[in-house]
C-alpha positions in Angstrom: 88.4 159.9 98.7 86.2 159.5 101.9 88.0 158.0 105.2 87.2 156.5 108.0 89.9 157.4 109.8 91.8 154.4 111.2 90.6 151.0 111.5 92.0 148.5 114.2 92.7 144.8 113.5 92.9 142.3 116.2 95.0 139.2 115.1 95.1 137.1 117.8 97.2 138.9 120.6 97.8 141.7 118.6 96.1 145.1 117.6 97.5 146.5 114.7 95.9 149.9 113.2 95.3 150.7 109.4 95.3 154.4 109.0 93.4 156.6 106.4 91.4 153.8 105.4 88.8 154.9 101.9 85.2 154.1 102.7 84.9 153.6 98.8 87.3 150.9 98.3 86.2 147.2 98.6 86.6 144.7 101.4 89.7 143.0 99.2 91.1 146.6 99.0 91.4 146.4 102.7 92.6 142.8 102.7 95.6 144.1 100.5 96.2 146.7 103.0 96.1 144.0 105.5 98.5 141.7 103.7 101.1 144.9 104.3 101.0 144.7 107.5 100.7 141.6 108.8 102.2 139.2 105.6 99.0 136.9 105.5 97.9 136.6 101.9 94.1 138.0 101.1 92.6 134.3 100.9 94.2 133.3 103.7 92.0 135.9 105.7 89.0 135.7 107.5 87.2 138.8 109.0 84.7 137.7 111.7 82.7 140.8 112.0 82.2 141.6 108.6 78.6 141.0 107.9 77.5 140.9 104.4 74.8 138.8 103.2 76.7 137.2 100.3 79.5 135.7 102.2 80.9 134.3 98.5 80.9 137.8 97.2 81.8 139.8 100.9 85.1 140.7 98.9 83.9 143.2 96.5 81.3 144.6 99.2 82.0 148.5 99.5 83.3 149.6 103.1 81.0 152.2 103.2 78.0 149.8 103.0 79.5 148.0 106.3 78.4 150.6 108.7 81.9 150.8 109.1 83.0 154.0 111.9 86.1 155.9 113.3 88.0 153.1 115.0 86.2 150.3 114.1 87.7 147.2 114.9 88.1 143.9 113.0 88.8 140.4 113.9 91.4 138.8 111.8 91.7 134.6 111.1 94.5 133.8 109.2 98.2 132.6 108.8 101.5 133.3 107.1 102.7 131.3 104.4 106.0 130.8 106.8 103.9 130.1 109.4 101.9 127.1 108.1 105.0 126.1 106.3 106.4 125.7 110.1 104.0 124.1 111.2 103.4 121.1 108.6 107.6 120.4 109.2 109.5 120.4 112.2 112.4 122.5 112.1 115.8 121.9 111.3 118.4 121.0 114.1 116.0 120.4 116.7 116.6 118.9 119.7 115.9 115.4 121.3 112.9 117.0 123.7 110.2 118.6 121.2 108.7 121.9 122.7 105.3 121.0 121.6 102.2 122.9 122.7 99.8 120.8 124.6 96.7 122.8 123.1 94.2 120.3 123.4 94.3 121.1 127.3 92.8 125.1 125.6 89.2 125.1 125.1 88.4 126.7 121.7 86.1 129.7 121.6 82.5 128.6 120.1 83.2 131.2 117.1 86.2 129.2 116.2 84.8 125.8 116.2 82.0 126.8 114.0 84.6 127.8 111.4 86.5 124.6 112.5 83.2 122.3 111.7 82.9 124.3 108.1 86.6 123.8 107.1 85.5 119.8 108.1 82.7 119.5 106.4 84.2 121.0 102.9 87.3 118.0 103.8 84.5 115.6 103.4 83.0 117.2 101.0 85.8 118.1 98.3 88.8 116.3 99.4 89.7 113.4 97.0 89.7 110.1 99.2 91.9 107.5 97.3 91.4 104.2 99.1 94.7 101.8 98.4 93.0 99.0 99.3 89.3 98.4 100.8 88.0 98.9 104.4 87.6 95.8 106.1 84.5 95.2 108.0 84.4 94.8 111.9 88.3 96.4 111.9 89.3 99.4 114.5 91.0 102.8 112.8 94.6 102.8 113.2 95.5 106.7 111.9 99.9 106.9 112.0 101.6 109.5 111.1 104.9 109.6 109.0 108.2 112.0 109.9 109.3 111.0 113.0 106.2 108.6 113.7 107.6 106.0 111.8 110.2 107.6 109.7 113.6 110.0 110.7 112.9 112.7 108.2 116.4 114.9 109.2 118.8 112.1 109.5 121.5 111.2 106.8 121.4 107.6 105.6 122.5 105.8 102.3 119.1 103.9 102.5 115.3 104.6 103.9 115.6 101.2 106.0 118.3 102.9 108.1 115.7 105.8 108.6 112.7 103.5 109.4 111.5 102.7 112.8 112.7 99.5 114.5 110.4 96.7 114.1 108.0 99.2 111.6 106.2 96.1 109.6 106.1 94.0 112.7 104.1 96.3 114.0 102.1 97.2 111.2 101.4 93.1 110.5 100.1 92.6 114.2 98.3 96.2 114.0 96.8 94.8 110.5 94.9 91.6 112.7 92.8 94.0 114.5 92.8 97.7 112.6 92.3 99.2 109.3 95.4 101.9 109.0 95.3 105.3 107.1 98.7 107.4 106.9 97.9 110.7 107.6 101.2 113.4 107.4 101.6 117.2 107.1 103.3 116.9 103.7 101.8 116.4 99.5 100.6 113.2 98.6 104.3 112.6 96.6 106.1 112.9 99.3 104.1 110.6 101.6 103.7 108.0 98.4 107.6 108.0 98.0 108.1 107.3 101.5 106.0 104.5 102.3 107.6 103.0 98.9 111.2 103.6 100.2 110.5 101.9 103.1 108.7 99.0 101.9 105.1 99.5 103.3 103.2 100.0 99.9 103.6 96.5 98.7 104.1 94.5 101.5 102.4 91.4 101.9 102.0 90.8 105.4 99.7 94.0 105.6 97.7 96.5 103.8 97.0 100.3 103.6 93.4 101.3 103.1 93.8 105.4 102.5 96.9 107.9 102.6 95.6 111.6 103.8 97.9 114.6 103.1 98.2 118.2 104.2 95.1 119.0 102.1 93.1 117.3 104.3 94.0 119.2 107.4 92.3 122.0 108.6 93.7 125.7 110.1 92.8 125.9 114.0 93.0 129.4 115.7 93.6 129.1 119.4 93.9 132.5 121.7 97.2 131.4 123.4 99.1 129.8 120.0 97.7 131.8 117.2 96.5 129.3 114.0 98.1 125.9 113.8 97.8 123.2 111.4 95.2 120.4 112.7 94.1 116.6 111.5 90.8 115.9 112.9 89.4 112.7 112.7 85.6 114.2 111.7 87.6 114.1 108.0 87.6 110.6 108.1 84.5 109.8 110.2 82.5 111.6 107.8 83.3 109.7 105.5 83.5 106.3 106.4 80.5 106.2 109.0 81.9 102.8 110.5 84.2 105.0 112.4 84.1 107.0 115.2 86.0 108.2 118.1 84.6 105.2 119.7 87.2 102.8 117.3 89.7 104.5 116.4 93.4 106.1 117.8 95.8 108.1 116.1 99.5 108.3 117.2 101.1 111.6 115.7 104.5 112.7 117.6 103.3 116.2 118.1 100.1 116.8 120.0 99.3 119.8 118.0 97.7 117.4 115.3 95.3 116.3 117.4 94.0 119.1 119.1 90.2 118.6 117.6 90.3 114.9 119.3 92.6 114.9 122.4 90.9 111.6 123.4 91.9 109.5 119.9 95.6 110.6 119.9 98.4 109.2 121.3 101.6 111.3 121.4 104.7 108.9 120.4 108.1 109.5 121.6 109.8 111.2 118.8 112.1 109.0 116.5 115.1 111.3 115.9 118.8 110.2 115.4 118.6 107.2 113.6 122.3 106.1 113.3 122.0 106.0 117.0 118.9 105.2 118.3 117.5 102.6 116.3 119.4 100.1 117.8 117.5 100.8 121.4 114.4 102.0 120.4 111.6 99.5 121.0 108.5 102.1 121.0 106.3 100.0 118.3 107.4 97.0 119.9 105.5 98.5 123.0 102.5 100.0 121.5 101.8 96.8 119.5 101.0 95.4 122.6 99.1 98.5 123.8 97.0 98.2 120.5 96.6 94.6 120.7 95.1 95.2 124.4 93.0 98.1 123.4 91.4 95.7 120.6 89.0 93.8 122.8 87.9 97.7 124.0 84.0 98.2 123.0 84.5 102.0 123.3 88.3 103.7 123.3 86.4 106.8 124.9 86.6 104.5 128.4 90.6 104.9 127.4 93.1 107.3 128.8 96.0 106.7 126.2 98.3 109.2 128.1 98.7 106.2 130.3 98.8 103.8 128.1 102.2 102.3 129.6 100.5 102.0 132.8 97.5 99.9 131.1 100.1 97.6 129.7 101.1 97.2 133.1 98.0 96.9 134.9 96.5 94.5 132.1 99.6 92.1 132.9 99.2 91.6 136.0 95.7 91.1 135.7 96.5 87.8 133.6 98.8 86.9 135.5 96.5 86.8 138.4 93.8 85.1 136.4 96.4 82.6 135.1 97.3 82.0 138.7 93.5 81.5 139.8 93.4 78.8 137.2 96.4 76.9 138.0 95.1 76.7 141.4 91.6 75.5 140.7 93.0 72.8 138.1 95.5 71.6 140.9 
């Protein structure tokens, strides 16, 4: 057995050392070693500095051939299966006030985009689009999530109408006027089709749904102050349906996280948690189906800050009513 003595593996914040590392085993050898002492599964790995010409064969590449020395130091991309499960579902017993991360305020290193852009590319590439009903011409992208978007996915209920979002398919009818809408949530493609039949959006005829998205379609995004989180960019779906861009289209996810590769197109919604109480005083679509109608006559949402989108709602109001005023008095 040859060694190299220890080897030193920087995972985000941390340095952890692998000692009496054997130049003659393999690059998956060392991923197993890995796995030990950090939890994160071989193919969920990826080791920056590792060059090898053959990237699809890099794991059966001998150590020795890596010019590979006495504390040699590796940079590890990756997450544990617990740790992706977290971060696809919110946590049990949570309270009212999420503690979300407001990573889209981080700027992600250049390496990390690059491998961001790749895991986009093979979205649009590989993952199976199944359009529900076609993409209408001229139409805006409406891009909702699901639990606690539209839906209370902890409370107790005898039926999914009492855990459904006041005034749900009013909104989605006016949003349906002016905006093509894709359901995009951090769960399987069952869960999310279940749902939208329990609460009566699949069939409905006041409104349509082009596309549902699942977790497949996300991507894994490593920041240097959160470790790897769970991501949707938009790119998936601009990609493949060229008629859209970040010029037309907003996204309303209740944690910010999801939208960290387009801070621009999201708009965080006040979580809707604690159904048996609060849906008889929550009026949140109520307000953003004004918002979107508003938005609609927008040539570019880039020109949009939808932080503030209250305050546009505001500002646009009194602006008709000042024009209405103008009017009255000229037809007097």
């Amino acid at each position: 057995m040859e060694h190299v003595g220890k080897i030193t593996i920087v995972w985000g914040r941390q340095k952890i050392e692998i000692p009496d590392v054997d130049l003659g085993d393999t690059v998956r050898g060392l991923k197993e070693r890995i796995h030990k002492e950090t939890g994160i599964l071989p193919e969920r790995q990826k080791l920056l500095n590792v060059k090898t010409k053959d990237k699809a064969s890099q794991d059966e590449e001998i150590l020795r051939n890596l010019g590979m020395k006495p504390g040699f130091k590796l940079m590890l991309m990756g997450s544990r299966e617990e740790d992706i499960a977290e971060a696809r579902h919110a946590p049990k017993n949570m309270p009212d006030v999420i503690n979300d991360f407001k990573v889209e305020e981080e700027e992600i290193e250049i390496e990390n985009v690059k491998i961001c852009m790749f895991q986009i590319q093979c979205r649009i590439n590989f993952y199976k689009f199944v359009e529900l009903n076609p993409f209408r011409e001229g139409k805006k992208l409406l891009v909702l999530d699901i639990d606690y978007t539209i839906f209370d996915n902890k409370s107790t209920a005898e039926t999914g109408a009492e855990l459904m979002r006041p005034f749900l398919h009013q909104f989605l009818t006016w949003a349906y006027l002016y905006y093509d809408i894709v359901i995009w949530s951090a769960t399987s493609m069952k869960w999310i089709n279940e749902k939208m039949k329990v609460l009566g959006v699949s069939n409905n005829q006041h409104y349509k749904i082009a596309c549902h998205l699942d977790s497949n379609a996300m991507i894994n995004v490593h920041t240097s102050k959160y470790g790897t989180i769970m991501a949707k960019p938009l790119a998936v779906i601009w990609g493949k349906y060229k008629q859209f861009s970040a010029k037309n289209t907003i996204m309303f996810d209740d944690i910010r996280r999801n939208f960290i590769m387009n801070p621009q197109s999201g708009l965080k919604i006040k979580p809707f948690r604690h159904a048996h109480i609060t849906r008889r005083k929550d009026r949140e679509l109520v307000r953003l189906s004004h918002y979107l109608t508003l938005i609609a006559k927008v040539d570019d949402f880039e020109t949009l800050n939808h932080r503030k989108w209250q305050e546009y709602i505001i500002e646009k109001t009194k602006e008709e009513k000042r024009n209405f005023e103008e009017n009255e008095g000229r037809s007097k």
